[in-house]
N, C-alpha and C positions, 0 to 999 in steps of 0.2 A: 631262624625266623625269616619271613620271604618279605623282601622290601619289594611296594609296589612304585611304576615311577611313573607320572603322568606326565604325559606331553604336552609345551604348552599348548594353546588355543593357534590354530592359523588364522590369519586375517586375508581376506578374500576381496582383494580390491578391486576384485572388477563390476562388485556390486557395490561401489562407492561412487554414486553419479548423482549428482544433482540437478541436471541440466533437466530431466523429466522426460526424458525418451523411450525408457524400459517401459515405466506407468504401474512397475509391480515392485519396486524395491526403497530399503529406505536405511538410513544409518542409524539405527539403534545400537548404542555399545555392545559388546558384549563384553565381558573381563574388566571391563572399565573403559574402552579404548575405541573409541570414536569410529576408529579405521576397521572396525571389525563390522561384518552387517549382518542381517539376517530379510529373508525374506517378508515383507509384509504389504496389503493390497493396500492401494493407491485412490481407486478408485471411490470411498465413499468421500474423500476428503474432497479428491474432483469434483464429484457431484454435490454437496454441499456448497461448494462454493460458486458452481455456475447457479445453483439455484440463489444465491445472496443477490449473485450477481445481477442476475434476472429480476429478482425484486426491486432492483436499487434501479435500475433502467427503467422499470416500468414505474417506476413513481416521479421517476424524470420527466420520463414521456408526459403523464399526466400533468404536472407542472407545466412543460409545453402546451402542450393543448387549450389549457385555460390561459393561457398568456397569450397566444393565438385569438381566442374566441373573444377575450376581451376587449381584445385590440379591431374585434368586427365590429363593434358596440361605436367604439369612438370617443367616449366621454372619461373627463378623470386622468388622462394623462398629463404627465408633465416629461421636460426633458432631463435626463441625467448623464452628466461626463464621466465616462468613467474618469475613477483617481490612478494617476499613473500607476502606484504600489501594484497594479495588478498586472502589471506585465512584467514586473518585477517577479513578483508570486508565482508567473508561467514559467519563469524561467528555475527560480528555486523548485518550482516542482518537478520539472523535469531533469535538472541534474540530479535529486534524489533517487532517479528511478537509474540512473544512469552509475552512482554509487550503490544501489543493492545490487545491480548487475555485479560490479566487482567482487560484493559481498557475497555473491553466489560463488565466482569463479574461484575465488581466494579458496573457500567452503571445501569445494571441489578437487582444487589442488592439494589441502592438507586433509583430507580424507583419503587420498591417490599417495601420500607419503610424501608427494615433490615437496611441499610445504611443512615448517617443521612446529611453525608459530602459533595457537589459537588466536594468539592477538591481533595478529591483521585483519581475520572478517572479522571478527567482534569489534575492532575501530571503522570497518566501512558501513554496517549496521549505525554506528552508532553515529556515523555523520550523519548517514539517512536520517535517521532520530528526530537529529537536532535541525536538516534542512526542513522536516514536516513540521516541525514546531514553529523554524520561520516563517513556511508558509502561516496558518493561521496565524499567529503574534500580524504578517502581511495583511490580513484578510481583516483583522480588527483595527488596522491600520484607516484600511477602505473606511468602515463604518463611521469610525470618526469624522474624518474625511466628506464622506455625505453629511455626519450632524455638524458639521460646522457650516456647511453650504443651508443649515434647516430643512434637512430631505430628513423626514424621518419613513417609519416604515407604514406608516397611515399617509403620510403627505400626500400623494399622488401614487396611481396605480405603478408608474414605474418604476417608483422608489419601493414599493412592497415588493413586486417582484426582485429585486435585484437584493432585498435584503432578505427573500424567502431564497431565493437560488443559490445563496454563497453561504448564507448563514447554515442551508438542509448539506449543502457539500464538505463546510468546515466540521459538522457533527461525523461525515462519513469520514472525515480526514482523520480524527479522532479518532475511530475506532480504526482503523488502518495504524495508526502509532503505538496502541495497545497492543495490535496483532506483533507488531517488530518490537514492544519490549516484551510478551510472551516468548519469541524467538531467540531473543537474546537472553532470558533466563533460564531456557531450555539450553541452550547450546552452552550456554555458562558451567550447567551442571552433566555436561554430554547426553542428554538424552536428548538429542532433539532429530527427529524424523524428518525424513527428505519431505514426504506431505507435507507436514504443518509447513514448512518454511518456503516450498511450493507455493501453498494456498495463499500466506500472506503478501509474498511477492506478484501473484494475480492480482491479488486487491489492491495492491497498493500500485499497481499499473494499470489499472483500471481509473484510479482516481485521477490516472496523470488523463487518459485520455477523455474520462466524463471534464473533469475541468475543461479542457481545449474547447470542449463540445460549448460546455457554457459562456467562456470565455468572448465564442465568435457568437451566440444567440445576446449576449449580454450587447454585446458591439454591434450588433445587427438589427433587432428588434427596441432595445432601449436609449 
């Protein structure tokens, strides 16, 4: 009787890349094994996401505009300082984006084999995590912060604005934490596609720089 003998699976590591420069491949297991890939298109995740992205800008925009046009009016302002915690917050938010870098590169290397560990990106993920949570836990800090000065969010137009602007950015922050613990569930169970972790690493580098934007509008206009 004729014994058949199957070869294992090759693993193909030069379709093991994170960085997003192909724009057509992605790490789906295959065999169970992370380092194994197969082809798959990039591109609807791209485009989905520039289109968020585009939404979440244009609703900025318009936030500006009426903060703008109110401030043509003249009446109803009051002054507010910012509370220090917020430059605090600039800072926690920007080394988070500077730990999913790692979390990429980590990613990267043990999908290339030089890396032997899952656990190293899943522990740089998971500071990002916990510096986005400081952020907002920062951001409630703020709010306090103004209700003890008695600036609520009726008080004066500037106080609405500044708790319409931080409070609509910490909702986006939110969902930017969601997208990196999907990632990290995904990657926990090896299924997780260069796309998705792509797409969440745009957004969540998008937040660092929408924040800066409002940061210096908050310091400049209020």
């Amino acid at each position: 009787m004729a014994t058949t003998i199957t070869e294992p699976p090759q693993i193909d590591l030069s379709l093991a890349d994170y960085s997003g420069n192909d724009g057509g491949r992605n790490l789906v297991p295959a065999e169970g094994d992370l380092r194994a890939s197969r082809d798959h298109p990039l591109e609807p995740a791209r485009t989905g996401m520039w289109v968020t992205l585009g939404a979440i800008t244009m609703s900025f925009a318009a936030l500006t505009s009426a903060l703008v046009v109110r401030q043509g009016v003249g009446m109803g302002w009051g002054h507010v300082t910012l509370p220090p915690v917020l430059f605090i917050n600039t800072l926690v938010l920007l080394v988070s984006s500077v730990t999913l870098e790692f979390a990429r590169r980590s990613l990267t290397r043990y999908a290339q084999g030089s890396e032997s560990q899952m656990a190293v990106p899943m522990r740089w993920l998971g500071i990002t995590l916990s510096l986005g949570l400081l952020f907002v836990a920062g951001q409630y800090m703020a709010w306090l912060r103004l209700k003890s000065e008695g600036l609520y969010l009726a008080t004066n137009t500037n106080s609405s604005f500044f708790y319409v602007f931080t409070g609509v950015h910490a909702v986006h922050v939110l969902g930017g934490l969601a997208g990196l613990v999907y990632v990290m569930s995904k990657l926990h169970r090896l299924v997780l596609r260069r796309s998705t972790f792509a797409a969440a690493a745009q957004y969540w580098h998008f937040m660092d720089i929408l924040w800066l934007y409002l940061l210096f509008l908050l310091w400049t206009k209020i």
